[in-house]
C-alpha positions in Angstrom: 1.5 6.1 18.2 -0.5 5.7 15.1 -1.2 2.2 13.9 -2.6 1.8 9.8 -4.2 -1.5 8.5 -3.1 -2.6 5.0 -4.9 -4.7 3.1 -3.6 -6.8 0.3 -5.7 -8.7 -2.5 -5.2 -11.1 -4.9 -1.3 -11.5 -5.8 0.0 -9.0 -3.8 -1.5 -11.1 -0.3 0.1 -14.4 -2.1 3.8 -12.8 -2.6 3.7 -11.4 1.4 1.6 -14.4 2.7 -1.2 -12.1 4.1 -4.2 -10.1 3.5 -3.8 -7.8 6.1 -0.9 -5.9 8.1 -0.4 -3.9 11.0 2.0 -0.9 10.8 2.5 1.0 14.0 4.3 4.5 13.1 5.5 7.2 16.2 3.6 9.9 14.1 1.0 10.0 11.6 2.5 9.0 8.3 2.4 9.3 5.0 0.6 7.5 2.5 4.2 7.2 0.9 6.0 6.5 4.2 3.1 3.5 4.7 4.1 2.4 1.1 8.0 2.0 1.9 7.1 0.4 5.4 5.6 -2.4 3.6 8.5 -2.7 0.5 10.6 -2.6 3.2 8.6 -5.7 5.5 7.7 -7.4 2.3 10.3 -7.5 -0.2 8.8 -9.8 -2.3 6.3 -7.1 -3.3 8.9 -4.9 -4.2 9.3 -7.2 -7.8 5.4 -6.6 -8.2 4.4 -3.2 -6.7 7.9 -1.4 -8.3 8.1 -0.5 -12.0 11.6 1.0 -12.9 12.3 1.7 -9.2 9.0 4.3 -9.0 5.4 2.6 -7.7 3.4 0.6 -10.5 0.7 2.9 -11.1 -1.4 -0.1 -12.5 -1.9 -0.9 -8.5 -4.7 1.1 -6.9 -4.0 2.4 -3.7 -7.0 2.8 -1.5 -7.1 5.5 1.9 -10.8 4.4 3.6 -13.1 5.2 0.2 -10.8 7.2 -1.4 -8.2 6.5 -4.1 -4.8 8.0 -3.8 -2.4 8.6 -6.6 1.1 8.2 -6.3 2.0 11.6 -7.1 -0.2 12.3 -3.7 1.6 9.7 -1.8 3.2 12.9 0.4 -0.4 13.1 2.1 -0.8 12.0 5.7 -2.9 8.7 5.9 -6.3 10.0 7.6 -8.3 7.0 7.6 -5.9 4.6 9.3 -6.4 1.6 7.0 -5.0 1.4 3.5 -5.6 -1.2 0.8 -3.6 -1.7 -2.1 -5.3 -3.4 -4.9 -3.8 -5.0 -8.3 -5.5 -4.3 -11.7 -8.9 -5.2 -12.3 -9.9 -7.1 -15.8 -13.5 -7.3 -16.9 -15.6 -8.1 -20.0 
């Protein structure tokens, strides 16, 4: 068994009603499968994390330090905690 932390920030913690999650998978997943876990737990992220059906690419997608595409969502989580962050503005 492989459990993976995700964190949420901002809006995306508002919408599910928590900052961090607990995903317990029989095999290591996928960044991707991690991804779909919590659409499929949360579905009121799915209006704000989904952009014509495909992941909205403005959201940052964090594995420990290192930031993961989504056309590298196929990789297996190695760090065991994710955090998915919404776009920054600064000035």
């Amino acid at each position: 068994m492989v459990t993976v932390e995700v964190r949420l920030f901002a809006n995306l913690r508002e919408a599910a009603a928590s900052e961090k999650i607990l995903l317990v998978f029989e095999s290591t997943p996928t960044v991707g499968d991690v991804i779909e876990r919590v659409l499929a737990e949360f579905p009121a992220l799915k209006r704000i994390l989904l952009r014509d059906g495909r992941f909205n690419d403005r959201y940052k997608v964090l594995m420990g330090q290192d930031l993961v595409f989504p056309e590298n969502f196929s990789m297996p989580v190695q760090a065991n905690r994710i955090a998915i962050m919404p776009p920054v503005s600064g000035g």
